[in-house]
C-alpha positions as CSV (number, residue, x, y, z in Angstrom):
1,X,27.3,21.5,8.6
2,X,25.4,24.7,7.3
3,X,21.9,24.4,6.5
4,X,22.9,25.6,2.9
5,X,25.5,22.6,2.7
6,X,22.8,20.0,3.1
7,X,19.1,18.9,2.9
8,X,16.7,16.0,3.9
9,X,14.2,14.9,1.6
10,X,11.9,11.1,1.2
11,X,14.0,8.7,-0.7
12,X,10.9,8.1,-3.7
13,X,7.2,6.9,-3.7
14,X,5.5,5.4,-1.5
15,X,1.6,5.1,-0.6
16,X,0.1,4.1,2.5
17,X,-4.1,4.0,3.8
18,X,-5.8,4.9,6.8
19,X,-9.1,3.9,7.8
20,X,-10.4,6.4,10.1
21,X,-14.1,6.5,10.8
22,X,-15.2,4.4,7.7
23,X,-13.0,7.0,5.5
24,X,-10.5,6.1,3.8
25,X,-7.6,8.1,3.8
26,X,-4.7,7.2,1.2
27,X,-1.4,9.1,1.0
28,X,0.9,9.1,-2.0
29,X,4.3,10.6,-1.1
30,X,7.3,11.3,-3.6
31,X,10.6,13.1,-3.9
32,X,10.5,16.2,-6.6
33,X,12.4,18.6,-7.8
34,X,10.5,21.4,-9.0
35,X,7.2,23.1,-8.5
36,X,5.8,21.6,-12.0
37,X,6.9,18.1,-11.0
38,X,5.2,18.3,-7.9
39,X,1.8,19.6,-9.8
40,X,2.5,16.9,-12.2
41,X,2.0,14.5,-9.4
42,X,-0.8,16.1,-7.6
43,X,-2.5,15.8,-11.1
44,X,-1.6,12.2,-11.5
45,X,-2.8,11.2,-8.4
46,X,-6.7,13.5,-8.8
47,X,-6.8,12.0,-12.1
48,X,-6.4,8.6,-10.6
49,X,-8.7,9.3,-7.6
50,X,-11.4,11.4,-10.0
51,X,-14.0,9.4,-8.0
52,X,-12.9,10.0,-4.8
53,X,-14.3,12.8,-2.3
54,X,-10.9,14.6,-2.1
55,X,-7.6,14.4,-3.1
56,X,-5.6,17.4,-0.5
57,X,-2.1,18.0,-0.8
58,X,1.0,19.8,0.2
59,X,4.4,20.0,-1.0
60,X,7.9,21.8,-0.3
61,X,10.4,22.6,-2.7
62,X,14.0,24.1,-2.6
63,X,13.7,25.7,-5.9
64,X,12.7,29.6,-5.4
65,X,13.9,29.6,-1.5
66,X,11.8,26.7,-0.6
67,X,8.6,27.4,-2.0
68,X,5.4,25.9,-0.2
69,X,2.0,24.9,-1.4
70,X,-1.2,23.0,0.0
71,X,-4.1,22.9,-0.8
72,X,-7.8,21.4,1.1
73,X,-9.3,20.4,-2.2
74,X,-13.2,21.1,-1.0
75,X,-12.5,20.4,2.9
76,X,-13.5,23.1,5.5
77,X,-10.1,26.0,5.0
78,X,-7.5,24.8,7.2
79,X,-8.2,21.4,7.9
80,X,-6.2,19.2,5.4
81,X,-3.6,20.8,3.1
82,X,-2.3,22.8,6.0
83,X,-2.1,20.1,8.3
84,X,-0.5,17.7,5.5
85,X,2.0,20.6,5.2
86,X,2.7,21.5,8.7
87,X,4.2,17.1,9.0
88,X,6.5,18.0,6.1
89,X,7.8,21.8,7.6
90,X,8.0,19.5,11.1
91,X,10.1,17.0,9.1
92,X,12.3,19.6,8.3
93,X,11.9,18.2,4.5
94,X,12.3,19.4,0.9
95,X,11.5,18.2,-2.5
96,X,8.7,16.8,-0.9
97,X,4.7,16.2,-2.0
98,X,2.3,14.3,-0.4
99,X,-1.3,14.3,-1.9
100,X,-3.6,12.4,0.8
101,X,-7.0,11.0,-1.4
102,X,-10.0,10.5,1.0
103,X,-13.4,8.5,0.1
104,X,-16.0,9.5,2.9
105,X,-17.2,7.2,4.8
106,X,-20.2,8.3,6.1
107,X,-19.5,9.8,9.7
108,X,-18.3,13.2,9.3
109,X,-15.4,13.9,11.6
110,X,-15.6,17.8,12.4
111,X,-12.6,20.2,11.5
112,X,-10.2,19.0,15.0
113,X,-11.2,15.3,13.7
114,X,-9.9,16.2,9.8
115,X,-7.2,17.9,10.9
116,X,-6.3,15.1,12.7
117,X,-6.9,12.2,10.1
118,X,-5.0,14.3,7.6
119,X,-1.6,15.0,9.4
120,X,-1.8,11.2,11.0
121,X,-2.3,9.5,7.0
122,X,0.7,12.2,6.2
123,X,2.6,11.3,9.0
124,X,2.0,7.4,8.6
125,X,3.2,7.5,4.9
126,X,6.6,9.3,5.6
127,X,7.0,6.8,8.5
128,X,6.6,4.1,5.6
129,X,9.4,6.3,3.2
130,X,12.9,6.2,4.4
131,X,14.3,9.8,4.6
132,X,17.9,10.7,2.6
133,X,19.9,13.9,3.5
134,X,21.8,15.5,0.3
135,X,24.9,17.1,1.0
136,X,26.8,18.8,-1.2
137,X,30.1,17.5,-2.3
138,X,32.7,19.4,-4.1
139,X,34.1,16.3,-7.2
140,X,38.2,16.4,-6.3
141,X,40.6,14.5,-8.8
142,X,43.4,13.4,-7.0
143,X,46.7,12.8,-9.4
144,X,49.9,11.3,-8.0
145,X,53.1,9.2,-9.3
146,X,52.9,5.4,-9.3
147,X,55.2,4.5,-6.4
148,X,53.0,6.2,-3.8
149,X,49.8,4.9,-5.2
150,X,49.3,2.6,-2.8
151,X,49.6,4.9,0.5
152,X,47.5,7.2,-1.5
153,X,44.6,5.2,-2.4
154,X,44.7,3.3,1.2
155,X,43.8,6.6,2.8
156,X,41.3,7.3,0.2
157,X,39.4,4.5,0.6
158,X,40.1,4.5,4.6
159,X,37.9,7.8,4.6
160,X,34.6,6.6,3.3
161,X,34.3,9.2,0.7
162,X,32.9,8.2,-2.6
163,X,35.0,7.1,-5.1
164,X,35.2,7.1,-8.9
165,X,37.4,4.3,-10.6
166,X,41.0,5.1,-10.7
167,X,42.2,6.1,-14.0
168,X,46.1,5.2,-15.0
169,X,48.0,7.0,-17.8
170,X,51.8,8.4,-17.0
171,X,50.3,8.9,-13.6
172,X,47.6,7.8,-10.9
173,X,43.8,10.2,-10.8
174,X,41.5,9.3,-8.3
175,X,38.4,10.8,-8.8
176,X,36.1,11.4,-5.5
177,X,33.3,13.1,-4.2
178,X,33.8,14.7,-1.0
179,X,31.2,16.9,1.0
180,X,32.3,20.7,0.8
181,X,33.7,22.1,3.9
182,X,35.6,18.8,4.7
183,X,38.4,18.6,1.7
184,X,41.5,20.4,3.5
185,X,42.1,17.8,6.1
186,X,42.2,15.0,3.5
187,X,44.1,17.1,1.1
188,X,46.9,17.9,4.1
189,X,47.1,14.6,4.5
190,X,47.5,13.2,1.5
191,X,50.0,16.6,1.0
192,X,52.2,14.5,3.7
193,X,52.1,11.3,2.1
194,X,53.4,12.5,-1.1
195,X,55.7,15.4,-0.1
196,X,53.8,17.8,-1.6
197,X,53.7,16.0,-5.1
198,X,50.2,15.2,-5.6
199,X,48.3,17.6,-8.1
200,X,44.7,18.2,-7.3
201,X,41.7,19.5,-9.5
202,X,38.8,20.9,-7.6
203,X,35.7,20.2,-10.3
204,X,31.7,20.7,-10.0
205,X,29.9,21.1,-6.8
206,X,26.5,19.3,-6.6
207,X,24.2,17.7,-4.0
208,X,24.8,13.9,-3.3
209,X,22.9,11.6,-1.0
210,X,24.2,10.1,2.5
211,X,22.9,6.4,2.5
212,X,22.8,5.4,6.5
């Protein structure tokens, strides 16, 4: 499927802590969709943590061409916004922010030691957040005579695709939602069943998750 056609991002929130070297390193991971959501979040989580030594983030978004941001929040350049964003570009994710908090423990760690703490409390945390890929469907309504309904909707539900419920007037509609790329075989088929009777409407295209 083209890379346009689909996406993987975390399926919500989630937190997770690492102790590493009496610091404590906490990361808070969600699923945005903009640039001001994911500062939103970042600012939720600092104000929460105002105590704490640092609160370092990273986040990737689709909107503007996948726009990217981290930042070290007072850590030696490189050494924890970077890394937090390097696990999410690794990932291959999107719509993604991850802001790891850190209270110092006491034993510094040195910038190979950070760098190390951070991307390990990123990585942790997304190991804790089940990953979704959004493909986008095409929304297909599907309208044929009563006495091939049942042939009609057997194959329908035979595919997997997602279905709407069926709506019945003078005639049969079954709405679905089918990723784009894959409607013509389905639609051939279904062509066959019917003789060439059944009247389709090709609706909205939007992005829709794949549950495993």
């Amino acid at each position: 499927m083209p890379k346009s056609h689909s996406y993987l991002t975390v399926s919500g929130y989630s937190e997770s802590e690492l102790h590493i070297q009496k610091s404590r390193f906490i990361a808070y991971i969600n699923r945005v969709d903009t640039e001001v959501e994911a500062q939103s979040f970042v600012q939720e989580i600092s104000k929460m943590h105002r105590e704490a030594n640092h609160n370092c983030y990273a986040y990737v978004v689709r909107e503007n061409g996948n726009l990217q941001r981290s930042s070290d929040d007072g850590e030696p350049a490189g050494t924890a916004g970077r890394p937090i964003l390097e696990v999410i570009r690794n990932r291959e994710l999107t719509d993604t922010v991850i802001v790891v908090t850190r209270y110092f423990g006491g034993i510094k760690l040195g910038a190979g030691g950070l760098i190390r703490a951070y991307s390990a409390s990123a990585a942790t945390g997304l190991d804790q957040n089940p990953t979704l890929e959004w493909i986008l469907h095409r929304y297909l309504t599907i309208t044929v005579d009563y006495h091939v309904m049942g042939k009609v909707e057997h194959e329908l539900r035979q595919s997997g695709y997602e279905m709407e419920s069926t709506r019945f007037t003078d005639t049969v509609s079954f709405p679905l939602w089918i990723p784009v790329g894959e409607e013509q075989p389905l639609l051939d088929q279904i062509a066959e069943q019917t003789s060439g009777m059944a009247h389709v409407d090709k609706g909205k295209q939007e992005y829709r998750p794949r549950y495993s």
